[in-house]
C-alpha positions as CSV (number, residue, x, y, z in Angstrom):
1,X,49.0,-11.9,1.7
2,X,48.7,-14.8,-0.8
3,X,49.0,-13.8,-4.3
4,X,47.0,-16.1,-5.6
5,X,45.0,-19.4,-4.8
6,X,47.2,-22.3,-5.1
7,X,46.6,-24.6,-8.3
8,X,44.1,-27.6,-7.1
9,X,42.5,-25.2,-4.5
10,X,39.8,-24.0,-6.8
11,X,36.5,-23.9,-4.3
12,X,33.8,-21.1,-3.1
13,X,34.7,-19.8,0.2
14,X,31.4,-17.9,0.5
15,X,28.5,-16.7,-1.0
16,X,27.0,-13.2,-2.3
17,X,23.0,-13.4,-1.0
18,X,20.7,-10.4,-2.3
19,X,17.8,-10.2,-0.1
20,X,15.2,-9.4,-3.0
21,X,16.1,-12.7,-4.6
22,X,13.6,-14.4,-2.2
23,X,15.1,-14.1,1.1
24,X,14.2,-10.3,2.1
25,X,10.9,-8.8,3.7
26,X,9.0,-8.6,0.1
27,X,8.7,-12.2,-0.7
28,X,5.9,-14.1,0.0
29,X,8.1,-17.3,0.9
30,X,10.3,-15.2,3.7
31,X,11.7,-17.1,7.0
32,X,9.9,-16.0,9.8
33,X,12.0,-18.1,12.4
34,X,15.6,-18.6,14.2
35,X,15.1,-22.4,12.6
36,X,14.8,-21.5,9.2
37,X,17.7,-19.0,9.0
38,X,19.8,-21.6,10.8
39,X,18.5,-24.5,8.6
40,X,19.7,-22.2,5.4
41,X,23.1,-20.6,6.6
42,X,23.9,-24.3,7.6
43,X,23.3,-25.3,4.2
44,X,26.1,-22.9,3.0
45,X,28.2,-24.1,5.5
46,X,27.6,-27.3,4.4
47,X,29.5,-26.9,1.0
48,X,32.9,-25.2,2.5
49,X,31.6,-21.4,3.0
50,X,33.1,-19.3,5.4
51,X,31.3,-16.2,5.0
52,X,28.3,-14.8,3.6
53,X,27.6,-11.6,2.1
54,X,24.3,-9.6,2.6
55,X,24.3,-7.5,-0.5
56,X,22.7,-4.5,1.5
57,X,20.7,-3.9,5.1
58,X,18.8,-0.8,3.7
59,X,17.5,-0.5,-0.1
60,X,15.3,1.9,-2.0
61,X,12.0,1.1,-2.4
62,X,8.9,2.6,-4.0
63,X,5.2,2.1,-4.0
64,X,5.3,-0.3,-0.6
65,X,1.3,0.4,-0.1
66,X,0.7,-2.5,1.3
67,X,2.8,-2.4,3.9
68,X,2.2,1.6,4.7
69,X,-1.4,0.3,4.5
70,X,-1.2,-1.5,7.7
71,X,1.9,0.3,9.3
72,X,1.6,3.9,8.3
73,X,4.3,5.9,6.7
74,X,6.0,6.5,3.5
75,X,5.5,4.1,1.0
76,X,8.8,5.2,-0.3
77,X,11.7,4.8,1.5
78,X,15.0,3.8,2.3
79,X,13.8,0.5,3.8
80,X,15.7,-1.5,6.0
81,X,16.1,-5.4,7.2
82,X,16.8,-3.8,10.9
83,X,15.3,-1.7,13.2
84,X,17.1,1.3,11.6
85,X,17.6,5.0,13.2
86,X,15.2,7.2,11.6
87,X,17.2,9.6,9.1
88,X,15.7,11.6,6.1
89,X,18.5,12.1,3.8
90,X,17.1,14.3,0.5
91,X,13.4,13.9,1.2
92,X,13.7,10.3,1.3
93,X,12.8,8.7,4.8
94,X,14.3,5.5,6.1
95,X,12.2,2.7,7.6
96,X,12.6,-0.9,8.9
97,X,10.4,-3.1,7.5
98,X,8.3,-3.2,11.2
99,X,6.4,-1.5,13.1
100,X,7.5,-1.4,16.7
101,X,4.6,-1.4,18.3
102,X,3.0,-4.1,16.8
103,X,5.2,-6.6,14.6
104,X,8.5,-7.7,13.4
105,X,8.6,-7.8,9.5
106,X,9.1,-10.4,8.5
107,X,8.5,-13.2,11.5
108,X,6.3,-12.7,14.4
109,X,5.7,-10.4,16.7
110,X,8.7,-9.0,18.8
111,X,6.8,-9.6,22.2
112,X,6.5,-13.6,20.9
113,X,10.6,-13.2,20.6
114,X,10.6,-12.3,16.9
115,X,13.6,-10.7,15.3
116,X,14.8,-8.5,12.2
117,X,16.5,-10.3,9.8
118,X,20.3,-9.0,10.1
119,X,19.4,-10.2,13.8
120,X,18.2,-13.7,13.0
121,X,21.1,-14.4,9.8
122,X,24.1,-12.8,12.2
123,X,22.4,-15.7,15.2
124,X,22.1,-18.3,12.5
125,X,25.7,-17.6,11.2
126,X,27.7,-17.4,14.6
127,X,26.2,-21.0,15.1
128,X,27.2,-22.2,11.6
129,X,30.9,-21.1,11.9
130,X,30.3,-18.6,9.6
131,X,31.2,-14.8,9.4
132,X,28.7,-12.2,8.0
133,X,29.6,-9.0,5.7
134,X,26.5,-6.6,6.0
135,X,26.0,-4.7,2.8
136,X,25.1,-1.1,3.4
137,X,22.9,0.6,0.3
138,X,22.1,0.7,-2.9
139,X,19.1,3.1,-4.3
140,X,17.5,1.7,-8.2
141,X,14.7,4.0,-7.8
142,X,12.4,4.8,-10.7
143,X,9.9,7.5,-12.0
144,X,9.9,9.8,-10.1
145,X,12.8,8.7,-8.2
146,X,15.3,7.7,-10.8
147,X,17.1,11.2,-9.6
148,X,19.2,9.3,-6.8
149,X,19.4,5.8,-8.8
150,X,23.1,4.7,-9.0
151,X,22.7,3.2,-12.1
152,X,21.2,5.9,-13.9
153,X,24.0,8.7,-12.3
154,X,27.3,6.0,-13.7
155,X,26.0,5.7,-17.1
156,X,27.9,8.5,-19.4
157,X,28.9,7.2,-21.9
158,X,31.7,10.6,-22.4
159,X,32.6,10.1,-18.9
160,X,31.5,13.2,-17.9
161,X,29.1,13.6,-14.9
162,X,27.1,15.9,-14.6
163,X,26.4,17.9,-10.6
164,X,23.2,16.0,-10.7
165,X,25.0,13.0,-11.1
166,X,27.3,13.6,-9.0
167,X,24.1,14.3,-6.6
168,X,23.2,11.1,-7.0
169,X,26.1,9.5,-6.4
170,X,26.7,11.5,-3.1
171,X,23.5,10.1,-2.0
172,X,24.2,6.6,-1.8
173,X,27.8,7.5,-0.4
174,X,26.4,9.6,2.5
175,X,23.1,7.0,3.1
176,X,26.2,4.0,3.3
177,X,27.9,6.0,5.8
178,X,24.9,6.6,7.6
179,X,24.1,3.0,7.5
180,X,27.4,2.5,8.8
181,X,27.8,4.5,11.8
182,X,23.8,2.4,12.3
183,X,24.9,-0.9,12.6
184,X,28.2,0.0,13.8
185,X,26.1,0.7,17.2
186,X,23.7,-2.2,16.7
187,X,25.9,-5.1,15.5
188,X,29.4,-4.1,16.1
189,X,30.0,-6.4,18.7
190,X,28.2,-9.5,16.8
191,X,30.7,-12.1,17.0
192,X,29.4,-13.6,13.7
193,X,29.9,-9.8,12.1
194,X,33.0,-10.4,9.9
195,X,33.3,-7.0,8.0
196,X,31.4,-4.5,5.7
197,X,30.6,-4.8,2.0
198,X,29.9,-1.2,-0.1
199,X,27.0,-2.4,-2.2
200,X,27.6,0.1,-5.0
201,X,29.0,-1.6,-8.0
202,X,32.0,0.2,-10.0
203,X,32.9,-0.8,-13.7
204,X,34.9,-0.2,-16.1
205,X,32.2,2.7,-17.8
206,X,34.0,6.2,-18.6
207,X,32.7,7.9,-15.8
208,X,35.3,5.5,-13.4
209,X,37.7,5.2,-16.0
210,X,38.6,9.0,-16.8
211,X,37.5,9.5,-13.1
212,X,40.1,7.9,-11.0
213,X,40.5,10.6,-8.2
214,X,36.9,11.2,-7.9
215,X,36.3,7.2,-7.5
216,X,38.8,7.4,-5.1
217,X,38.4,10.2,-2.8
218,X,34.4,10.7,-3.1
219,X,33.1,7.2,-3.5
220,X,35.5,5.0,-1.8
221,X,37.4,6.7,1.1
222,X,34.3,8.4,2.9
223,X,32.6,4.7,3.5
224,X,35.8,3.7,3.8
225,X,37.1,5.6,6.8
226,X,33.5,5.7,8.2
227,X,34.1,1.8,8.2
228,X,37.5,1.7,10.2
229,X,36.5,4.7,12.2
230,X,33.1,3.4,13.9
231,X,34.4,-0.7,13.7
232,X,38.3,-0.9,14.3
233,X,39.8,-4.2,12.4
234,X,36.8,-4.3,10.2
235,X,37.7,-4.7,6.6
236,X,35.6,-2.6,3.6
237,X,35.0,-4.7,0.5
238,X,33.9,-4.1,-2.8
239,X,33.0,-6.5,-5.8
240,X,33.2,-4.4,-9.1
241,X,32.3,-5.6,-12.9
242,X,34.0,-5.0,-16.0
243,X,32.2,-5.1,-19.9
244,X,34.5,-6.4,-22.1
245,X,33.0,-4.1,-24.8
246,X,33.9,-1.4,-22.6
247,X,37.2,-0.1,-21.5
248,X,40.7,-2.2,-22.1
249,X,41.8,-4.6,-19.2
250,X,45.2,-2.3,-19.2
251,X,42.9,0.8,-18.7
252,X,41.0,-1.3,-15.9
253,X,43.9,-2.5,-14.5
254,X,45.6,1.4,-13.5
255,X,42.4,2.4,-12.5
256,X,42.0,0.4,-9.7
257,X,46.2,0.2,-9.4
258,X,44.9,4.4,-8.3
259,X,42.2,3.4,-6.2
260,X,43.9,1.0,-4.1
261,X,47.0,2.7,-3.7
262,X,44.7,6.2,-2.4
263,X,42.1,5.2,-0.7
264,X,41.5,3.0,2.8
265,X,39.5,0.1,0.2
266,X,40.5,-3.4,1.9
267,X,39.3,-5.8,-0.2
268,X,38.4,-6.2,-3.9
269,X,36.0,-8.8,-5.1
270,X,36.1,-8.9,-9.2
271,X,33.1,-9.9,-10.3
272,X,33.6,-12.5,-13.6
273,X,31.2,-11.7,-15.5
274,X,30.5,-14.8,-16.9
275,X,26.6,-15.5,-16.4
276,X,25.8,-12.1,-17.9
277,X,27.5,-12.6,-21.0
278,X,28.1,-16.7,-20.6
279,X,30.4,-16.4,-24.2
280,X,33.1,-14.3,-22.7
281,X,34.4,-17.6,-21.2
282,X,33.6,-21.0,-22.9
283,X,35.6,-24.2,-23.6
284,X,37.4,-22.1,-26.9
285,X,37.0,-18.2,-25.9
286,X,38.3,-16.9,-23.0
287,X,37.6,-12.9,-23.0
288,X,38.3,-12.3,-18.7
289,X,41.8,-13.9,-18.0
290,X,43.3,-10.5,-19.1
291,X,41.2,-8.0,-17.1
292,X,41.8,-10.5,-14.0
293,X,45.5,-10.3,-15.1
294,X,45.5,-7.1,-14.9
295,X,43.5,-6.1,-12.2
296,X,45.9,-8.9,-10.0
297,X,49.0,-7.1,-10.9
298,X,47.2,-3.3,-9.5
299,X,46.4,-5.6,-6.3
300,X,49.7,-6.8,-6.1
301,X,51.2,-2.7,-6.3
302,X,49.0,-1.7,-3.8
303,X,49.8,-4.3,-1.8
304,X,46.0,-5.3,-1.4
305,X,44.4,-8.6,-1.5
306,X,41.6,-9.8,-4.6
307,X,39.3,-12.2,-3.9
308,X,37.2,-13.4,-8.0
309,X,33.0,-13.4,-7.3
310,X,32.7,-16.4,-9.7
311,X,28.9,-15.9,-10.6
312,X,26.3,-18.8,-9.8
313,X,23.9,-18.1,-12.8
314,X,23.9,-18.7,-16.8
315,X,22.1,-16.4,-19.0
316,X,19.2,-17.5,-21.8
317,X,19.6,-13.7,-23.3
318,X,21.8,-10.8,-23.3
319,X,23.2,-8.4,-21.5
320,X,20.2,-5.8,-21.3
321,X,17.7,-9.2,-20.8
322,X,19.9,-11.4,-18.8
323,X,16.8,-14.2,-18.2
324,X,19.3,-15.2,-16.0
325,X,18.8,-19.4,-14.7
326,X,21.2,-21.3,-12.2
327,X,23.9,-22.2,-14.2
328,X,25.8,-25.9,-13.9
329,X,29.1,-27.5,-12.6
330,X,31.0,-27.9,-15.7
331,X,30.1,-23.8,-15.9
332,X,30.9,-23.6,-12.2
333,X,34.2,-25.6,-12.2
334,X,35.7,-23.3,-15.9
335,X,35.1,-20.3,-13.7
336,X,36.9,-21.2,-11.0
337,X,39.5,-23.0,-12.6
338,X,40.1,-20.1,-15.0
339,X,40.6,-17.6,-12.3
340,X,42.2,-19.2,-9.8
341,X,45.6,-18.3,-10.6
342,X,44.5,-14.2,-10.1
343,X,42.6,-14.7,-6.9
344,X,43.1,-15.6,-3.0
345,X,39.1,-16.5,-2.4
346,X,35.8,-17.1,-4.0
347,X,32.8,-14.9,-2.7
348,X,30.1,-15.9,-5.5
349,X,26.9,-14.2,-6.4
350,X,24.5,-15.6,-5.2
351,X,23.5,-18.5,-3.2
352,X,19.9,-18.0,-4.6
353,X,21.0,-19.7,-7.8
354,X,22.1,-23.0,-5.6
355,X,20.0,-23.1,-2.9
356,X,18.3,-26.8,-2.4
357,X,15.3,-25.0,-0.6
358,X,12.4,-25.7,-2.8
359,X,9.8,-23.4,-1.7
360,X,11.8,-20.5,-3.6
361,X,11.2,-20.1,-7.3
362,X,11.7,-17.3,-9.6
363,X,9.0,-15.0,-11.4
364,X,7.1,-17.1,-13.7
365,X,6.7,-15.9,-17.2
366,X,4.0,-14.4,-17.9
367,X,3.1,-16.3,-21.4
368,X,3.8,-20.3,-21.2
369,X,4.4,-19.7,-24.7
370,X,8.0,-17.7,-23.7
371,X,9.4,-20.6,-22.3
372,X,11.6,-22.1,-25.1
373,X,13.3,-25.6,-23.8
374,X,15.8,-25.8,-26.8
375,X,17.5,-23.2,-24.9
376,X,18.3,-25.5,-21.5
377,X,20.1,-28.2,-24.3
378,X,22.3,-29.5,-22.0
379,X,20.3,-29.2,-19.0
380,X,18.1,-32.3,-19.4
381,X,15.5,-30.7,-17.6
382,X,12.1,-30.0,-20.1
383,X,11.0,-26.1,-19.6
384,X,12.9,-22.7,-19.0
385,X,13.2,-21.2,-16.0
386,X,10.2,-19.4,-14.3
387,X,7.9,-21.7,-16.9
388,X,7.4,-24.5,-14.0
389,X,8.2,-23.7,-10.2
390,X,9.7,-27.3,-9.9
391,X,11.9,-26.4,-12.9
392,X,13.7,-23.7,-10.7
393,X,14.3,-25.8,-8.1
394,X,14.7,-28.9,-9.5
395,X,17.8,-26.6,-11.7
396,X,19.0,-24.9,-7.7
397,X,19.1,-28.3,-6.4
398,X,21.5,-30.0,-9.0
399,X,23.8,-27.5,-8.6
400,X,23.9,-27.4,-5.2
401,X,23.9,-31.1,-4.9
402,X,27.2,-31.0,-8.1
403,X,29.0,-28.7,-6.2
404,X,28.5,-30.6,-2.7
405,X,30.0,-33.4,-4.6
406,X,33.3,-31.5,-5.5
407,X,33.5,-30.4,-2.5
408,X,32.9,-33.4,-0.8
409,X,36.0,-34.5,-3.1
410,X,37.9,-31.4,-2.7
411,X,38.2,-32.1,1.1
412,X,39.1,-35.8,0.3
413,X,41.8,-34.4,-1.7
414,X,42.9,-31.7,1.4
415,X,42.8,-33.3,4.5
416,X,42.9,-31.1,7.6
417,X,46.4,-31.3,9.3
């Protein structure tokens, strides 16, 4: 196991890809054929990935009328980008976003040769060279069903969590294994499947930090041993944050030094941070070199590799309003650069934020008036992002077409042997 990348070997070796960010059975502008998933993987491959992470295969969802509408069913459910076993886990039903008599959602009718979408990206990705990491779950309910919402059940700001929490949190756990054991059947034998990614994120809040046994034994090692159990010499990743308001590096650091030394975790992916809170590393501040630090060293005793998730996107706001917008090479290249000497890979969130495909945008503000341009100094582009659909991708395609230059360069630089 390396310990770290090499100086000079600074590069994304895959991407994070969240299928509500435009790519999943919700949006309007969805692929619907084998050609477009192999036209977009491609386009990954084509700047040095390797592999690509789906961020989930089932996520909660709420108030789907429109689709119940036309296929029957509950409107809320665990819905799925497969054809998924049908499993109620605490009242809450899971579904595939089809119905098999009819259709394939999204694409065309499975009679006409349509396909879910894990089937189509796993296709797509075997023929780009490239291996896939399913996600499993994640539920962000709301209203009514904020009850089994991770975020909700992790935020304590005493560290102390409550049974209901704890409720919640079992949820998720048992609806990943679940989705495990699912795929394991379905997929398990893809030769584009390259492991399994636990989309729950951990951080550095009190209810982890004060919590290390629970985190371990509870959260991690069930999906964990699921994992190994139903797909031998699959790995289990996991790409947690840190707050650098919130607990010490140090504290950070012997947390997950606890973790991975007692549970079957493979992989951890640290996520930088950066376009959340784009001051935490600039030209003159560098606030995430000491929680990579020390998050390396608790790799190194367990004896476990870290890969850094160098994130894709800057951020016109804050923390609780990101207004997140694709972020730029100079960004890109201080991420990377910075946290090279802590890491063995990149796996960055999320190919949305550089993908050349113009007929994906992001929500348009609501008020024209919102969209301030003094914020994008820098950018040279003339509105902020959701003001002007061509804005977006006009911002996607520079980075994309940046970053294909340094890697174009980076190869120059590393000729194959």
């Amino acid at each position: 196991m390396a310990n770290s990348a090499t100086e000079g070997e600074a590069r994304i070796h895959g991407f994070m890809v969240q299928p509500i960010l435009g790519y999943g059975a919700t949006n309007e502008a969805r692929f619907s054929s084998q050609g477009e998933y192999d036209r977009w993987v491609k386009s990954m491959a084509d700047v040095g990935a390797e592999m690509l992470f789906y961020q989930w295969v089932t996520h909660f969802h709420q108030g789907q009328y429109w689709f119940s509408d036309v296929h029957v069913g509950s409107p809320d459910a665990d819905f799925a980008f497969y054809n998924p076993t049908p499993l109620t886990l605490n009242g809450i039903p899971t579904r595939g976003w089809s119905s098999p008599s009819t259709s394939t959602w999204p694409g065309v009718p499975a009679q006409e040769g349509g396909k879910e979408p894990v089937a189509y990206l796993l296709d797509a990705a075997e023929k780009a060279g490239i291996k896939v990491w399913l996600g499993l779950y994640l539920n962000e309910g709301t209203g009514d069903f904020l009850r089994y919402n991770w975020w909700e059940a992790i935020d304590d700001e005493n560290g102390t969590l409550r049974q209901a929490d704890k409720d919640a949190i079992k949820h998720n756990v048992d609806r990943s294994v679940a989705v495990v054991k699912d795929i394991a059947g379905q997929f398990g034998t893809h030769p584009a499947l390259g492991g399994i990614y636990y989309s729950v994120e951990i951080t550095n809040q009190p209810a982890f930090i004060k919590n290390h046994a629970y985190l371990a034994e509870e959260i991690i090692n069930p999906v964990a041993k699921a994992v190994h159990a139903e797909l031998p010499g699959k790995k289990l990743a996991i790409s947690p944050f840190f707050n650098t308001k919130l607990a010490s590096a140090e504290e950070f650091g012997k947390m997950w030094e606890y973790v991975l030394k007692n549970s079957e975790l493979d992989i951890l992916i640290l996520q930088d941070g950066v376009g959340v809170e784009p001051h935490t590393l600039t030209q003159n501040n560098d606030l995430i070199s000491e929680y990579f630090q020390a998050v390396q060293k608790a790799a190194k005793a367990a004896g476990k590799p870290l890969w850094g998730n160098a994130e894709l996107f800057t951020s016109l706001g804050d923390r609780d309003d990101p207004q997140r917008i694709p972020s730029t090479i100079d960004r890109v290249r201080r991420q990377l650069e910075t946290e090279t000497p802590y890491v063995d890979k990149f796996v960055c969130f999320d190919f949305h934020y550089m993908d050349p495909n113009p007929r994906y945008t992001f929500p348009q503000k609501e008020q024209p008036s919102e969209c301030d341009s003094s914020k994008l100094s820098g950018c040279n582009l003339p509105t902020a992002l959701g003001c002007d659909p061509s804005t977006d991708a006009a911002m996607r395609r520079r980075l994309y077409d940046d970053y294909k230059a340094y890697w174009d360069e980076w190869q120059r630089n590393h000729p194959v042997k």
